[in-house]
PQR file with spaces between the fields and no chain letter, atoms N, CA, C, O and H, PARSE charges and radii, in Angstrom:
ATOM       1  N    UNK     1      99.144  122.653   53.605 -0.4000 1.5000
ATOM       2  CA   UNK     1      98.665  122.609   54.969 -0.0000 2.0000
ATOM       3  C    UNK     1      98.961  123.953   55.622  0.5500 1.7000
ATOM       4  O    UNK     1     100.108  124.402   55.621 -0.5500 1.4000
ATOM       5  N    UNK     2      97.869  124.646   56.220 -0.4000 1.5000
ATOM       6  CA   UNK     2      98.223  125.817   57.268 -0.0000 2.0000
ATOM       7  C    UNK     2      98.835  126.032   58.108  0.5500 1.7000
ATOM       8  O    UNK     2      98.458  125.309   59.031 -0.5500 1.4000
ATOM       9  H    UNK     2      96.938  124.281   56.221  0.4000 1.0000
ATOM      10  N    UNK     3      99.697  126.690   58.426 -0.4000 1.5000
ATOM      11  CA   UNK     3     100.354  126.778   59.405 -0.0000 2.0000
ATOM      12  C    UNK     3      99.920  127.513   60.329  0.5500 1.7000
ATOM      13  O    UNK     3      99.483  128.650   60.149 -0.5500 1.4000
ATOM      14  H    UNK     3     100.004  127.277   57.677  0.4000 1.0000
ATOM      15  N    UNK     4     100.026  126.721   61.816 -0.4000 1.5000
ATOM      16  CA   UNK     4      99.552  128.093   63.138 -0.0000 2.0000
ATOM      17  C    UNK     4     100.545  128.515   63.621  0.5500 1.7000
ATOM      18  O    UNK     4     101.541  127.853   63.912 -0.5500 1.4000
ATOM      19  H    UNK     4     100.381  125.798   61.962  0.4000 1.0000
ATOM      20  N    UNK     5     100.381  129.687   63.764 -0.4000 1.5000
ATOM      21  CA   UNK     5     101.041  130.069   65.219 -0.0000 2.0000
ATOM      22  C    UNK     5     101.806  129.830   66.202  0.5500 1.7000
ATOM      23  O    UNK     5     102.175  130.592   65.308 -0.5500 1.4000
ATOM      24  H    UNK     5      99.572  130.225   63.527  0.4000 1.0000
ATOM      25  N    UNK     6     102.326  129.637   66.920 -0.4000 1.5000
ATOM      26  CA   UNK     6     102.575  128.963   67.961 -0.0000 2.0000
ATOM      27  C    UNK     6     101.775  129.189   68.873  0.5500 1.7000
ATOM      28  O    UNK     6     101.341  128.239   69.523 -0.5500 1.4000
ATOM      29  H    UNK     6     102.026  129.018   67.646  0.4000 1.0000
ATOM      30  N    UNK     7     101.380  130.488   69.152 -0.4000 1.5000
ATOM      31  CA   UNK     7     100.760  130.827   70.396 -0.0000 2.0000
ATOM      32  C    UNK     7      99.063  130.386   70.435  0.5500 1.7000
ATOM      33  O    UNK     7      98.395  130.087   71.424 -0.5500 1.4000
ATOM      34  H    UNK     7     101.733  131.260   68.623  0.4000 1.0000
ATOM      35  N    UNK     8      98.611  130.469   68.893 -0.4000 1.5000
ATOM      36  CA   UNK     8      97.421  129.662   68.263 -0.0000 2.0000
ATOM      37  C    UNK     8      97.294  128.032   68.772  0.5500 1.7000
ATOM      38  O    UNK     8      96.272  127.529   69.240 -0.5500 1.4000
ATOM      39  H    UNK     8      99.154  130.712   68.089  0.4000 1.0000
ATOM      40  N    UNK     9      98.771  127.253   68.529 -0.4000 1.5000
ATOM      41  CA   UNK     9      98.639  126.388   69.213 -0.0000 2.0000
ATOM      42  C    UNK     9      98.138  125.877   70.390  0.5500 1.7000
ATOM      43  O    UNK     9      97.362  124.934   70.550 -0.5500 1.4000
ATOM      44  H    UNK     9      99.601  127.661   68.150  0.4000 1.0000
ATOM      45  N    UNK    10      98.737  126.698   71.309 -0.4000 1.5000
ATOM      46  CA   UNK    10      98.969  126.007   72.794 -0.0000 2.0000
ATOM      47  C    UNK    10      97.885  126.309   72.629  0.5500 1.7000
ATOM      48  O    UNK    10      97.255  125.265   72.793 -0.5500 1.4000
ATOM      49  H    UNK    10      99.367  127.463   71.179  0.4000 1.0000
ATOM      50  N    UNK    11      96.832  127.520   72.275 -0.4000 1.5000
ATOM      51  CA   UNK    11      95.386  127.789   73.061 -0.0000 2.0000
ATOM      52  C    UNK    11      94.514  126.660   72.436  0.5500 1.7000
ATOM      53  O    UNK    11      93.580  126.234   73.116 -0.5500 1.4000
ATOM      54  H    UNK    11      97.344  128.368   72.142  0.4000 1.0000
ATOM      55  N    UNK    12      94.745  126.124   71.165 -0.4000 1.5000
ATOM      56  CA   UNK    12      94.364  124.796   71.147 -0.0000 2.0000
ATOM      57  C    UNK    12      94.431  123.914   71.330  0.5500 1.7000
ATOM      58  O    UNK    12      93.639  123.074   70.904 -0.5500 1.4000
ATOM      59  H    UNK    12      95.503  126.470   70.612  0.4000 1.0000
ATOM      60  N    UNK    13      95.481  123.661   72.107 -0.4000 1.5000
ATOM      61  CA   UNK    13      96.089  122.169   72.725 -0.0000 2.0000
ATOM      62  C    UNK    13      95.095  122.429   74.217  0.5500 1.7000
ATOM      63  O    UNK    13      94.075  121.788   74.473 -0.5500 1.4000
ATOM      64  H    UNK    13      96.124  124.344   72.453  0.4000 1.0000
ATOM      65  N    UNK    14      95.714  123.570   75.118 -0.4000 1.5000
ATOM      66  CA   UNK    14      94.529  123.782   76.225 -0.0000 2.0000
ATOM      67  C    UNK    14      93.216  123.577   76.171  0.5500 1.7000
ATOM      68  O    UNK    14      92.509  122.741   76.733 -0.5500 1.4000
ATOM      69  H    UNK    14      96.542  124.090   74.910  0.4000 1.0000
ATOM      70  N    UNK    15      92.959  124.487   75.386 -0.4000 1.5000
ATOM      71  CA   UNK    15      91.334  123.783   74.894 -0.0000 2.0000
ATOM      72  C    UNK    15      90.787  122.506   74.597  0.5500 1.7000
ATOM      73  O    UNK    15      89.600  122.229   74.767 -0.5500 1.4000
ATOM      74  H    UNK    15      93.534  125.167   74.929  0.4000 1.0000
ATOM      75  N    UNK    16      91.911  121.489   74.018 -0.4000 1.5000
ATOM      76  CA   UNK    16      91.184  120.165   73.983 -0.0000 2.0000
ATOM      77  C    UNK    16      91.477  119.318   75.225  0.5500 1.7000
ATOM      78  O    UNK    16      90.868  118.357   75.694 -0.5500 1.4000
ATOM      79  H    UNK    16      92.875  121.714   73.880  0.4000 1.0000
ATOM      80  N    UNK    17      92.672  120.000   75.651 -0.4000 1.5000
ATOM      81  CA   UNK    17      93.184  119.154   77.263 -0.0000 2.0000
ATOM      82  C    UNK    17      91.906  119.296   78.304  0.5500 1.7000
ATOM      83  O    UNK    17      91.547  118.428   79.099 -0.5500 1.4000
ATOM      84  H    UNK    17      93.167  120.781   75.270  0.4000 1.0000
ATOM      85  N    UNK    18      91.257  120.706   78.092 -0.4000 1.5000
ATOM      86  CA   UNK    18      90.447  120.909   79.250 -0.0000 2.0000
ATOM      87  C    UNK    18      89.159  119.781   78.778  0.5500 1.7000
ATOM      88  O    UNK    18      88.654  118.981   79.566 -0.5500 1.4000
ATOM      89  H    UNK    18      91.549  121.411   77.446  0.4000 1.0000
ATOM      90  N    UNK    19      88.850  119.893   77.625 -0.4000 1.5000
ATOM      91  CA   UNK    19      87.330  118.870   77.619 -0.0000 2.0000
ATOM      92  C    UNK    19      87.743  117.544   77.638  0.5500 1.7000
ATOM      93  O    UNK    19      86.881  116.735   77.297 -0.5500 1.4000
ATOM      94  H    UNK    19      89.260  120.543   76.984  0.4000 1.0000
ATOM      95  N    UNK    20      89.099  116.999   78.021 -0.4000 1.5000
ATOM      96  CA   UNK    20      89.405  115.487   78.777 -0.0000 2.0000
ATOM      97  C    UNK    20      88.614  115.824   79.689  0.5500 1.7000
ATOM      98  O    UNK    20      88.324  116.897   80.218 -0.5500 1.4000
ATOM      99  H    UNK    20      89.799  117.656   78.298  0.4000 1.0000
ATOM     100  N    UNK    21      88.075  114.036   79.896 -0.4000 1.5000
ATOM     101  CA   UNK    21      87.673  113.398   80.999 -0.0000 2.0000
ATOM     102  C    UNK    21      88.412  112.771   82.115  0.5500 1.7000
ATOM     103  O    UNK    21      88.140  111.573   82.199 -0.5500 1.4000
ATOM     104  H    UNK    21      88.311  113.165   79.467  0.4000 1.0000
ATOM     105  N    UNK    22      89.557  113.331   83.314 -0.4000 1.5000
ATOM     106  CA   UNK    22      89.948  112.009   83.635 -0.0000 2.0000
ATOM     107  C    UNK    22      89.624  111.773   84.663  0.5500 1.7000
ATOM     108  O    UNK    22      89.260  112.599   85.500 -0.5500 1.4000
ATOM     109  H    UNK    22      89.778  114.304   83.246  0.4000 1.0000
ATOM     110  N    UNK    23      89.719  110.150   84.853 -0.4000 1.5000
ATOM     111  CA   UNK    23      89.055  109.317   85.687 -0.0000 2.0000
ATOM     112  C    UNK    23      89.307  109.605   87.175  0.5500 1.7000
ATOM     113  O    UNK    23      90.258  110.368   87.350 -0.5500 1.4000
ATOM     114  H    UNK    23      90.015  109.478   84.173  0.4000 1.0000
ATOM     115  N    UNK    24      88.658  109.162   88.347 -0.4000 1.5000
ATOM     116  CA   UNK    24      88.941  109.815   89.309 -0.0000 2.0000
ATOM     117  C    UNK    24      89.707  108.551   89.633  0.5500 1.7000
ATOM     118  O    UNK    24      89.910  107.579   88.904 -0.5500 1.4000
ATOM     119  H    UNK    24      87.886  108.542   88.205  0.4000 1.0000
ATOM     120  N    UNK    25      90.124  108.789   90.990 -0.4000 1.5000
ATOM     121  CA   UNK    25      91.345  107.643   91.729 -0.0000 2.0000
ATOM     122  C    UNK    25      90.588  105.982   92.016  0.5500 1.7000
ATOM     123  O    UNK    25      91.045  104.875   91.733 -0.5500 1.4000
ATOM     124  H    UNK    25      89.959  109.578   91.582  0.4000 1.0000
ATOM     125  N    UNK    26      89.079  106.415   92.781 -0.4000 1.5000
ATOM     126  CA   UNK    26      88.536  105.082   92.798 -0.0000 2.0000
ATOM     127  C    UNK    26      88.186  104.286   90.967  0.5500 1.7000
ATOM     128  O    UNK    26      88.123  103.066   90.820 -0.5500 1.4000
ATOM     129  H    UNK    26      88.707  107.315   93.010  0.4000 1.0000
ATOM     130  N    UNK    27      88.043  105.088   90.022 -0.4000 1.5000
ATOM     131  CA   UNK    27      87.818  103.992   88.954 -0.0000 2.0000
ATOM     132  C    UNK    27      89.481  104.151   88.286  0.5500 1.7000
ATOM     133  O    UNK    27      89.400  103.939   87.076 -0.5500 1.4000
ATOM     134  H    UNK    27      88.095  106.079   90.142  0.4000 1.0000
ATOM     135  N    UNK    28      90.460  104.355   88.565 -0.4000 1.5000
ATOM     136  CA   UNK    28      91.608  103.510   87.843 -0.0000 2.0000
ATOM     137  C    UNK    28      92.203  102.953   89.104  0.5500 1.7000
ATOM     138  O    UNK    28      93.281  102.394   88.901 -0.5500 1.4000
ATOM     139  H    UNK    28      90.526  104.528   89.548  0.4000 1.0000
ATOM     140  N    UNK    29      91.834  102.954   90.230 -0.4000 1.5000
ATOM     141  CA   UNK    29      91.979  101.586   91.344 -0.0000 2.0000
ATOM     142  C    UNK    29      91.266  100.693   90.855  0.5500 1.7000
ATOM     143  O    UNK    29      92.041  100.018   90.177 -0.5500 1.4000
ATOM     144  H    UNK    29      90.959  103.409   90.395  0.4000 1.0000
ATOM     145  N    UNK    30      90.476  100.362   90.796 -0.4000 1.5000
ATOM     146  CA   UNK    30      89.192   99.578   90.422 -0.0000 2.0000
ATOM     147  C    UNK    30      89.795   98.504   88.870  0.5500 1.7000
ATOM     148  O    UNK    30      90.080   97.308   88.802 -0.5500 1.4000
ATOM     149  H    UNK    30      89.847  100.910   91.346  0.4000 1.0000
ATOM     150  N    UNK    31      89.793   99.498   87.914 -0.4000 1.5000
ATOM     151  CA   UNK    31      90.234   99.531   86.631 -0.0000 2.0000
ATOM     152  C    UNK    31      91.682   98.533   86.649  0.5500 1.7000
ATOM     153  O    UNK    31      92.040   97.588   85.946 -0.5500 1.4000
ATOM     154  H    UNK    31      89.561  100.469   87.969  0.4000 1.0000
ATOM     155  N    UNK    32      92.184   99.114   87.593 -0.4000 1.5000
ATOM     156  CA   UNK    32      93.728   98.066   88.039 -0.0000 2.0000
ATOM     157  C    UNK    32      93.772   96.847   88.660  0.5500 1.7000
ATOM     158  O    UNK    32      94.553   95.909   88.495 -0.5500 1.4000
ATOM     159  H    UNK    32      91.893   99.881   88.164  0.4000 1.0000
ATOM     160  N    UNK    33      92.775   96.985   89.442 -0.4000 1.5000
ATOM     161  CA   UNK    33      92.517   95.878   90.487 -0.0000 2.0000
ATOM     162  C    UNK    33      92.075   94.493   89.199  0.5500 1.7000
ATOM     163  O    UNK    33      92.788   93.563   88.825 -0.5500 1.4000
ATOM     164  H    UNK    33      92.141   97.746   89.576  0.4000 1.0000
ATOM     165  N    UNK    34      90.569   94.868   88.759 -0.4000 1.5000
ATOM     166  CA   UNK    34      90.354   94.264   87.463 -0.0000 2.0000
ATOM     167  C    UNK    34      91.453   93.374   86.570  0.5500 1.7000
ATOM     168  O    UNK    34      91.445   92.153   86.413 -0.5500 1.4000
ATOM     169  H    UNK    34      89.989   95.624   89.063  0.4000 1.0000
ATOM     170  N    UNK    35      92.181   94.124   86.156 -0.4000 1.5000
ATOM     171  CA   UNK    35      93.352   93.595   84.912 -0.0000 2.0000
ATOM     172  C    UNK    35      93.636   92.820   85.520  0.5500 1.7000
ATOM     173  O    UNK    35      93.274   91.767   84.996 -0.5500 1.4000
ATOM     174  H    UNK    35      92.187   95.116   86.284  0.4000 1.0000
ATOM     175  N    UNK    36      94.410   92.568   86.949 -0.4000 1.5000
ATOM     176  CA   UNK    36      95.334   92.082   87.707 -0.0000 2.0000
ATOM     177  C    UNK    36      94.424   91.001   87.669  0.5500 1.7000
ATOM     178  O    UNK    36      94.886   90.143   86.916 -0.5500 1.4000
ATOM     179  H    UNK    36      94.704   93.424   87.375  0.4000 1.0000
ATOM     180  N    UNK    37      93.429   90.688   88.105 -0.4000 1.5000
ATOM     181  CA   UNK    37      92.401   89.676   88.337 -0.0000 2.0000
ATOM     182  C    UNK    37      92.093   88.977   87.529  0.5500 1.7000
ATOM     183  O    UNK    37      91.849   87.787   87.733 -0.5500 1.4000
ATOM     184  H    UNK    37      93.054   91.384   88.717  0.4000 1.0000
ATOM     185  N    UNK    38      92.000   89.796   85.914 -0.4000 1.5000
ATOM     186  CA   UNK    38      91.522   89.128   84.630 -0.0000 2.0000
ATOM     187  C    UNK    38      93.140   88.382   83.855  0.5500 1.7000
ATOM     188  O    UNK    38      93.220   87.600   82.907 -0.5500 1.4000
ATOM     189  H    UNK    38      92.198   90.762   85.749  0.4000 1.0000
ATOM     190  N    UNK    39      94.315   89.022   84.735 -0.4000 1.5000
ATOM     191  CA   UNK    39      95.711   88.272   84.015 -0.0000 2.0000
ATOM     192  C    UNK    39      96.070   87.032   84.969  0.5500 1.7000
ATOM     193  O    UNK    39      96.789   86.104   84.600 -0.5500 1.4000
ATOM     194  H    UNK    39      94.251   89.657   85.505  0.4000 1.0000
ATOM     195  N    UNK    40      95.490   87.125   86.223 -0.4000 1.5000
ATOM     196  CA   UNK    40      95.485   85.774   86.790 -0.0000 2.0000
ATOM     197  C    UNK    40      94.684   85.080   86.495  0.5500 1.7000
ATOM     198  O    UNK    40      95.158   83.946   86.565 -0.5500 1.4000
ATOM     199  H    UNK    40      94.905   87.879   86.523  0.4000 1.0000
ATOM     200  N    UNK    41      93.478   85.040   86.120 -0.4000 1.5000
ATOM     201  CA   UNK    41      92.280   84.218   85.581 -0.0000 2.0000
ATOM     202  C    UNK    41      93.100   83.940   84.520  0.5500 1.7000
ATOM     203  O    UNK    41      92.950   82.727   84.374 -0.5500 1.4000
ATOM     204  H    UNK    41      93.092   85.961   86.063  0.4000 1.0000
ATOM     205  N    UNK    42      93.850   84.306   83.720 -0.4000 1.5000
ATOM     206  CA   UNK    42      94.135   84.344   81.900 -0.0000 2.0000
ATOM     207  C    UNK    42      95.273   83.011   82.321  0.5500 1.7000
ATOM     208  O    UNK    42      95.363   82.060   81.544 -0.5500 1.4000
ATOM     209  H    UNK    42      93.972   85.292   83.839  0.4000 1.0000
ATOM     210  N    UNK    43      96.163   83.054   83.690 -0.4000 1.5000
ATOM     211  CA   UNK    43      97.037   82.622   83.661 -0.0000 2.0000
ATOM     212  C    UNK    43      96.835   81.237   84.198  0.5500 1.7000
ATOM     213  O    UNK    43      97.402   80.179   83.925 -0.5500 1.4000
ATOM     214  H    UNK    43      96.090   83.827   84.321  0.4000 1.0000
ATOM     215  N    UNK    44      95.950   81.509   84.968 -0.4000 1.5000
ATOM     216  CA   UNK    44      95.692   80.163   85.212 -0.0000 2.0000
ATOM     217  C    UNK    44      94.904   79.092   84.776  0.5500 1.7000
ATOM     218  O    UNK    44      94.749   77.975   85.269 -0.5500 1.4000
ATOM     219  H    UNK    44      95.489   82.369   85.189  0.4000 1.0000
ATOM     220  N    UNK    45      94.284   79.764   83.467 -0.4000 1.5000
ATOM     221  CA   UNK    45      93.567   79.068   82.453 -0.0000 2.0000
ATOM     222  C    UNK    45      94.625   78.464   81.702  0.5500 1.7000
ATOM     223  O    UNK    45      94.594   77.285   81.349 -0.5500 1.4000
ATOM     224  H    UNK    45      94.409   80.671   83.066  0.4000 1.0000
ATOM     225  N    UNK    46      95.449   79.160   81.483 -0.4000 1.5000
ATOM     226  CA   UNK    46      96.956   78.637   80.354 -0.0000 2.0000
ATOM     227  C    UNK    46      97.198   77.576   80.807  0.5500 1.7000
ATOM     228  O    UNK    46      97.011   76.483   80.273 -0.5500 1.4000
ATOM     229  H    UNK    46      95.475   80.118   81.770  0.4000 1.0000
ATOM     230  N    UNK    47      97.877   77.932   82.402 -0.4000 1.5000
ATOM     231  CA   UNK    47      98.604   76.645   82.931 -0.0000 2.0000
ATOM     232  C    UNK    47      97.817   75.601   82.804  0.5500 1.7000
ATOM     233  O    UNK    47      98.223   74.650   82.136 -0.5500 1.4000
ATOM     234  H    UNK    47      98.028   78.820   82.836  0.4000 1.0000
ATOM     235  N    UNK    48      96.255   75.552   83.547 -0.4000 1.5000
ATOM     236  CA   UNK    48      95.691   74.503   83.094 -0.0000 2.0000
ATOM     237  C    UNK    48      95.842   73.819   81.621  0.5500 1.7000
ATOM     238  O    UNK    48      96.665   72.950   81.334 -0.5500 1.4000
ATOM     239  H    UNK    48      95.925   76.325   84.089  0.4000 1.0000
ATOM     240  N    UNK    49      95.197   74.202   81.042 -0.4000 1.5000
ATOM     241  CA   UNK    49      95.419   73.713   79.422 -0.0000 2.0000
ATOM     242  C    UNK    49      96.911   73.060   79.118  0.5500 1.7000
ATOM     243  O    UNK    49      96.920   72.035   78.435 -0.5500 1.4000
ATOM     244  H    UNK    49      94.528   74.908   81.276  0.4000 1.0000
ATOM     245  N    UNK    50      98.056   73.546   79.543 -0.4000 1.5000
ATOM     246  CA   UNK    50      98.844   73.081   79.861 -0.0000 2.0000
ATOM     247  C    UNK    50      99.286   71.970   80.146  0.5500 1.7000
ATOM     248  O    UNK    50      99.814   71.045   79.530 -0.5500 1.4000
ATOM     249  H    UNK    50      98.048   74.378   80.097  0.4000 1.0000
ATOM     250  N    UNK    51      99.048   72.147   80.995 -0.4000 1.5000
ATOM     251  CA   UNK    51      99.282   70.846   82.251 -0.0000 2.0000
ATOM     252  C    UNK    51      98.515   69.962   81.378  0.5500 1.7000
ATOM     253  O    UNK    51      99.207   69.228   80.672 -0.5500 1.4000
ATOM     254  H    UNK    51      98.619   72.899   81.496  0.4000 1.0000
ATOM     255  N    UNK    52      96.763   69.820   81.214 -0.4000 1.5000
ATOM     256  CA   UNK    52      96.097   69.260   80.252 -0.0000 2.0000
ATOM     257  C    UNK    52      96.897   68.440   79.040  0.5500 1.7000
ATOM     258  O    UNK    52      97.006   67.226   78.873 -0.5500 1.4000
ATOM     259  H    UNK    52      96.201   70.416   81.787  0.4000 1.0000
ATOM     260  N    UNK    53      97.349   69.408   78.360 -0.4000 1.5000
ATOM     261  CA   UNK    53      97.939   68.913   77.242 -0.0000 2.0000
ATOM     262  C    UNK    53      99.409   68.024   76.948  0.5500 1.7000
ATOM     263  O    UNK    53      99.679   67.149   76.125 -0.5500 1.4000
ATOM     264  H    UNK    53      97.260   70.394   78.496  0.4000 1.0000
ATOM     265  N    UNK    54     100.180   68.668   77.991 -0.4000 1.5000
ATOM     266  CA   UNK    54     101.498   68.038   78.809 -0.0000 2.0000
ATOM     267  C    UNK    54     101.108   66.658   79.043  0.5500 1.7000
ATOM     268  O    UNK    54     101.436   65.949   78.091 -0.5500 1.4000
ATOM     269  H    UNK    54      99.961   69.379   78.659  0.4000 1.0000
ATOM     270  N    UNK    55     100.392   65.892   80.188 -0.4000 1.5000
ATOM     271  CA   UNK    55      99.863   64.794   80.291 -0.0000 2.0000
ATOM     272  C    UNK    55      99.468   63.962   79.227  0.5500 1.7000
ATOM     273  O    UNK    55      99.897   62.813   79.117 -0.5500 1.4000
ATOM     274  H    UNK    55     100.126   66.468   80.961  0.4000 1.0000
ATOM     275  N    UNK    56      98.401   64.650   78.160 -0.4000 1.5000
ATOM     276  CA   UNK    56      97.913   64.210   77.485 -0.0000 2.0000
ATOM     277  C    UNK    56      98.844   62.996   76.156  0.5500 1.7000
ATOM     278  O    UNK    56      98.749   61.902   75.600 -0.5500 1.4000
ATOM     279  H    UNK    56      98.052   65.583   78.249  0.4000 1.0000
ATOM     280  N    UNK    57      99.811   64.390   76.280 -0.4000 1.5000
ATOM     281  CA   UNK    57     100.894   64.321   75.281 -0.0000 2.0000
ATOM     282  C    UNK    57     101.948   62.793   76.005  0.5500 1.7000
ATOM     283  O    UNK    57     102.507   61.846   75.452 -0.5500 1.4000
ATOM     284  H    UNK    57      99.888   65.279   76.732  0.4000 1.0000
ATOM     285  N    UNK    58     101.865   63.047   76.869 -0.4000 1.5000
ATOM     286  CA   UNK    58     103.242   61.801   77.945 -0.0000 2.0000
ATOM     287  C    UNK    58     102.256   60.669   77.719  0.5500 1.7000
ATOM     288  O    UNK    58     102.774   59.732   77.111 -0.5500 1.4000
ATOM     289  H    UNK    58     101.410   63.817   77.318  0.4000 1.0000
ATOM     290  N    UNK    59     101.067   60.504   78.017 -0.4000 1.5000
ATOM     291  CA   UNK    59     100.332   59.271   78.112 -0.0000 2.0000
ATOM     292  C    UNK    59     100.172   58.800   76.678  0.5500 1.7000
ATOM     293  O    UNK    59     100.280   57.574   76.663 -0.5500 1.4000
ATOM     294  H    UNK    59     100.646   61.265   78.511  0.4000 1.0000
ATOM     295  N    UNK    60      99.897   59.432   75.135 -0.4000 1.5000
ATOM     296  CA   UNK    60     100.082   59.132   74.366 -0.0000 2.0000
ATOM     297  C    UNK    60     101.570   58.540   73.697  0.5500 1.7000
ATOM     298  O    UNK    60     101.614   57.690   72.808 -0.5500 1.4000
ATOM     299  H    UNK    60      99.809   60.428   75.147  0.4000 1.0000
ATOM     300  N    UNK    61     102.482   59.032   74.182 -0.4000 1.5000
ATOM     301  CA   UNK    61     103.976   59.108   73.654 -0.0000 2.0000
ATOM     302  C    UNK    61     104.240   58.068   74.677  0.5500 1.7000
ATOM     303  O    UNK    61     105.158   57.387   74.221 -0.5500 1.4000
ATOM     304  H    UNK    61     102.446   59.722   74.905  0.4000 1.0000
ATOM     305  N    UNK    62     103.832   57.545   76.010 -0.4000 1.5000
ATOM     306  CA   UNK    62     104.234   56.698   76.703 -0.0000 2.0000
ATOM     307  C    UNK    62     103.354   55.185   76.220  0.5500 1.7000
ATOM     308  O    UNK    62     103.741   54.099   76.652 -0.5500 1.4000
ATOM     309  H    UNK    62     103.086   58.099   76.380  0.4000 1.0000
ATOM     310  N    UNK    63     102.315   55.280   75.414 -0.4000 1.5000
ATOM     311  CA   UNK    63     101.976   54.085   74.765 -0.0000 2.0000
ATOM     312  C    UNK    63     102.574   53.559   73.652  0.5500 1.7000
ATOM     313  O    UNK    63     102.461   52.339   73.534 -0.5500 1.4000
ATOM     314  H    UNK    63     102.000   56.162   75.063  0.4000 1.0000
ATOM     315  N    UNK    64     103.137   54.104   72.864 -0.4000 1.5000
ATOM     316  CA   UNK    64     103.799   54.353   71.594 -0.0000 2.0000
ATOM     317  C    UNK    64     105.371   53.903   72.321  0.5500 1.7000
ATOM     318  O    UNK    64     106.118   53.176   71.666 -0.5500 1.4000
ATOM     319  H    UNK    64     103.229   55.095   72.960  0.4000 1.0000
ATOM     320  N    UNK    65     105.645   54.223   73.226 -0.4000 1.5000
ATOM     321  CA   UNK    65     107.368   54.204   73.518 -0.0000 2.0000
ATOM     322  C    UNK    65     107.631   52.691   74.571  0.5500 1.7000
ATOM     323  O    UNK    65     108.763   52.394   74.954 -0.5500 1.4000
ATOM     324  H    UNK    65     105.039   54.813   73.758  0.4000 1.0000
């Protein structure tokens, strides 16, 4: 394997830093807002099912007992 430079380096590390894209402030607000929204949807699908299955489980085990 070749070895660079050091100073070879950085001008290639700069160079690929500059052709990043980064996002402006309104799309990783946005982007954040989202998650937060899609982990409460996630969470409150769980609990349901939950709860669902909890019941399910007592009313079966309470015929049996």
């Amino acid at each position: 394997m070749a070895m660079t430079n050091p100073v070879q380096f950085i001008q290639q590390v700069r160079a690929e830093v500059s052709k990043v894209v980064w996002p402006t402030r309104r799309e990783v607000l946005l982007t954040t807002v989202m998650v937060f929204i899609m982990a409460a949807l996630t969470a409150t699908f769980f609990a349901i099912v939950d709860l669902l299955i909890r019941t399910g489980l007592s009313g079966l085990l309470g015929m049996f007992g």
